[in-house]
LUMSEDREN-167321 format. One record per residue (C-alpha): residue number from 1; residue in one letter; y, x, z. Coordinates in steps of 0.001 Angstrom, whole numbers, plus 500000, padded with zeros to 6 digits. Each point is the difference from the previous one (the first is absolute). Layout:
  num  residuo      py      px      pz
  NUM        a       Y       X       Z
...
# end
This chain:
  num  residuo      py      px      pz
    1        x  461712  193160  910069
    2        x  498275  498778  503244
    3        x  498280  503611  500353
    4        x  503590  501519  499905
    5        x  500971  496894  502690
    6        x  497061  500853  501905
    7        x  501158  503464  499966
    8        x  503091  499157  501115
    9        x  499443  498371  502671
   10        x  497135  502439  501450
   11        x  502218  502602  499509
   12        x  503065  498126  501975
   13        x  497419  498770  502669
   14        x  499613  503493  501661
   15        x  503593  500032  501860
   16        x  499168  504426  500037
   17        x  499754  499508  496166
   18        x  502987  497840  500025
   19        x  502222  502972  502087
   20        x  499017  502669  498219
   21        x  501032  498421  496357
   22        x  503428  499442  502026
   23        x  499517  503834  500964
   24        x  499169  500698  496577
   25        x  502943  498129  498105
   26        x  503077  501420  502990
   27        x  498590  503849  499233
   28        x  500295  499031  495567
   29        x  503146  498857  500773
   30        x  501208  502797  502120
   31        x  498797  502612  497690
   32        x  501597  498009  497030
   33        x  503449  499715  501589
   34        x  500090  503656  501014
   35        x  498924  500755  496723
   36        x  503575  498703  498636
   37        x  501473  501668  502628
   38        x  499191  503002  498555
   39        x  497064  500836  502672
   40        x  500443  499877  504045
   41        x  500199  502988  502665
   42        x  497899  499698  503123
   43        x  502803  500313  501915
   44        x  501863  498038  502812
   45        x  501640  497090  497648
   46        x  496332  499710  498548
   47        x  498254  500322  503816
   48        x  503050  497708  500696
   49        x  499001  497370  497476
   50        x  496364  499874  501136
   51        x  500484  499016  503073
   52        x  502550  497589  499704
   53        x  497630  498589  497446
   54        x  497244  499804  502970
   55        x  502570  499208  502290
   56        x  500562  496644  498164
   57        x  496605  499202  499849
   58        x  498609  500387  502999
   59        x  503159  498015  501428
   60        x  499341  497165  497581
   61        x  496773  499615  501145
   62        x  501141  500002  503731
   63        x  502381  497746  499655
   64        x  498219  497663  497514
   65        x  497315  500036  502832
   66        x  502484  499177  503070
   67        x  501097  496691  497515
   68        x  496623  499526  499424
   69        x  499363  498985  503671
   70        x  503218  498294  500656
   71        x  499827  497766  497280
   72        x  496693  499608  498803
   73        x  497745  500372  502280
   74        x  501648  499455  503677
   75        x  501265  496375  498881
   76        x  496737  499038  498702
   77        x  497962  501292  502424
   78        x  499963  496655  501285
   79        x  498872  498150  496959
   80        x  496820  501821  499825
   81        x  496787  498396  501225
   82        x  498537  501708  503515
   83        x  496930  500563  498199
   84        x  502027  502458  497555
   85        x  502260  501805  502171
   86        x  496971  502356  500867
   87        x  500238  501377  496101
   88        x  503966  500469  500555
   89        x  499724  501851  503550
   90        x  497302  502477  499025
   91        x  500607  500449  496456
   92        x  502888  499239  498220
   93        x  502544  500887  503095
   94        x  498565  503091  500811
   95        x  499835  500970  496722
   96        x  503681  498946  499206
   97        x  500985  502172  503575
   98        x  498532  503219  498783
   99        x  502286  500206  497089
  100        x  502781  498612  502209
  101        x  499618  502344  502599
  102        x  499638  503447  497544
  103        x  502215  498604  497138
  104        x  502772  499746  502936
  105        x  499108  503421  501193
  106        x  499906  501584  496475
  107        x  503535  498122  499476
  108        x  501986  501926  502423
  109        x  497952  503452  499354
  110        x  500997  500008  496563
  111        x  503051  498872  500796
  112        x  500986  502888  502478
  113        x  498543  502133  497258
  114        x  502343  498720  497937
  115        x  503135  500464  501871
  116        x  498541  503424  500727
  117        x  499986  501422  496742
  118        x  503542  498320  498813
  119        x  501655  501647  502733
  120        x  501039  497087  502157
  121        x  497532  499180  502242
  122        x  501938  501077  503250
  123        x  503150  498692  499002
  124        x  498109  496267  499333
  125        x  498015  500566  503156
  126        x  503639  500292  501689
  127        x  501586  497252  497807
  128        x  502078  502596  498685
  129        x  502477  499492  503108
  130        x  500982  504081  499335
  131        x  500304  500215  496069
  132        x  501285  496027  499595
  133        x  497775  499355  496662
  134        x  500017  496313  499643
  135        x  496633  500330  498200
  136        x  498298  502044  502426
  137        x  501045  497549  502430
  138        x  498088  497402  498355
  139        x  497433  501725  499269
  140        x  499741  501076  503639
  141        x  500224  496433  501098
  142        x  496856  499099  498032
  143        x  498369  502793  500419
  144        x  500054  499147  504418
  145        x  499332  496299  499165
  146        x  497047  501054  497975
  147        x  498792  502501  502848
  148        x  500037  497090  502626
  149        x  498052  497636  497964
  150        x  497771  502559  499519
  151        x  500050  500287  503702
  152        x  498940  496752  500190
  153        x  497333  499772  497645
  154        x  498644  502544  501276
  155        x  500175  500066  504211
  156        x  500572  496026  500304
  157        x  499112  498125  497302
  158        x  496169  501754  499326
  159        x  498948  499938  503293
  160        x  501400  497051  500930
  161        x  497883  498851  496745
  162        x  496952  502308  500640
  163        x  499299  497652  503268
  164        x  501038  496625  498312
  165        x  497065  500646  497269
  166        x  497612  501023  502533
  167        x  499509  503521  498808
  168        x  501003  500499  503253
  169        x  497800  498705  502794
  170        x  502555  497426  502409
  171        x  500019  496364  501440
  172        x  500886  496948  498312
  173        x  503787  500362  501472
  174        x  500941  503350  498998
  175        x  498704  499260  496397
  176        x  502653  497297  500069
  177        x  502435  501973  501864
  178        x  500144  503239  497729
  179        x  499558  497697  496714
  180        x  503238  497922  501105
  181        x  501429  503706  500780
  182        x  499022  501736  496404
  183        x  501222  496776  498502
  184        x  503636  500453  502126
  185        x  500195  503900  498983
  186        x  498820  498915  496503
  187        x  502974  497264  499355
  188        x  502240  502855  501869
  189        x  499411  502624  496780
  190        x  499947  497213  497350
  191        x  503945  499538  501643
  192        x  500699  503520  499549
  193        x  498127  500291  496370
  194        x  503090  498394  497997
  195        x  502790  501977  502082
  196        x  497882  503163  499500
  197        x  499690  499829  496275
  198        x  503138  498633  499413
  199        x  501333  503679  501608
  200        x  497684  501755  497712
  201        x  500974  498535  496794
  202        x  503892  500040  500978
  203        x  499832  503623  500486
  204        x  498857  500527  496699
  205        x  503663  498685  499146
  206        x  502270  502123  502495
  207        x  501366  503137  499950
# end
């Protein structure tokens, strides 16, 4: 019993183990439920389906990640001895930022891709003002709100962040400048997070 425990927890130690069981259990499961379905065609509802599927990870981790910051970490900041903060600056933030940055990036790729291959990417990208589809209004809504909070992460927020961790060479008052800055743009996207997923779940509900 305590070899199989030992097991266990070696196994679930190694976080690349630990992804590709998860890897290994989503592709069983996909070939069992296409198996009842009689088989699967590789064609758009199936191309469809895939990236929706990677759509909604990739913006669960970005999101997750933007929470992360604004509710963990940014209001304890200040609880955390000085002589620990060096382990949060150059470790655990930038770590946390490279996911943010490309899981944000990755989020609205995917989610062009998306729109592209179910035929309404320029009427969301327009807010269907021509065609009058309340869903690919919504979805059009989100789908801007999502582009400029990626716009943030990505031309304010990093290097605004890049200079407050000192992976960028500065003084003492631009660090504090561009880390009051990233934290400004940062609070700015968690506001727009709720509104923007609240349009992309609605749509899934309109006509």
């Amino acid at each position: 019993m305590k070899n199989i425990q030992a097991s266990i927890f070696n196994f679930l130690s190694s976080l690349s183990k630990t992804v590709h069981a998860s890897i290994a259990l989503t592709i069983i499961l996909f070939l069992f439920l296409f198996y009842l379905n009689s088989g699967f065609n590789f064609d758009k509802s199936f191309w469809s389906a895939i990236t929706r599927y990677t759509h909604s990870i990739v913006a669960i981790m970005w999101i997750g990640l933007l929470w992360y910051f604004n509710f963990v970490q940014i209001p304890n900041m200040d609880r955390i001895p000085d002589e620990q903060k060096p382990a949060m600056g150059k470790i655990i933030t930038p770590a946390a930022l490279f996911y943010f940055r490309w899981a944000a990036a990755f989020t609205i790729l995917s989610g062009l891709i998306l729109a592209l291959l179910n035929g309404y990417l320029q009427d969301a990208m327009t807010l269907s003002i021509n065609s009058k589809i309340p869903k690919h209004t919504a979805i059009g809504i989100g789908m801007w709100l999502g582009i400029i909070m990626a716009f943030n992460v990505w031309f304010v927020i990093w290097p605004n962040q890049k200079k407050a961790l000192g992976i960028i060479e500065c003084d003492v008052e631009t660090k504090k400048k561009s880390s009051k800055l990233a934290v400004i743009f940062s609070r700015i996207n968690t506001i727009l997070s709720l509104p923007m997923l609240f349009t992309m779940i609605s749509a899934q509900n309109l006509y």
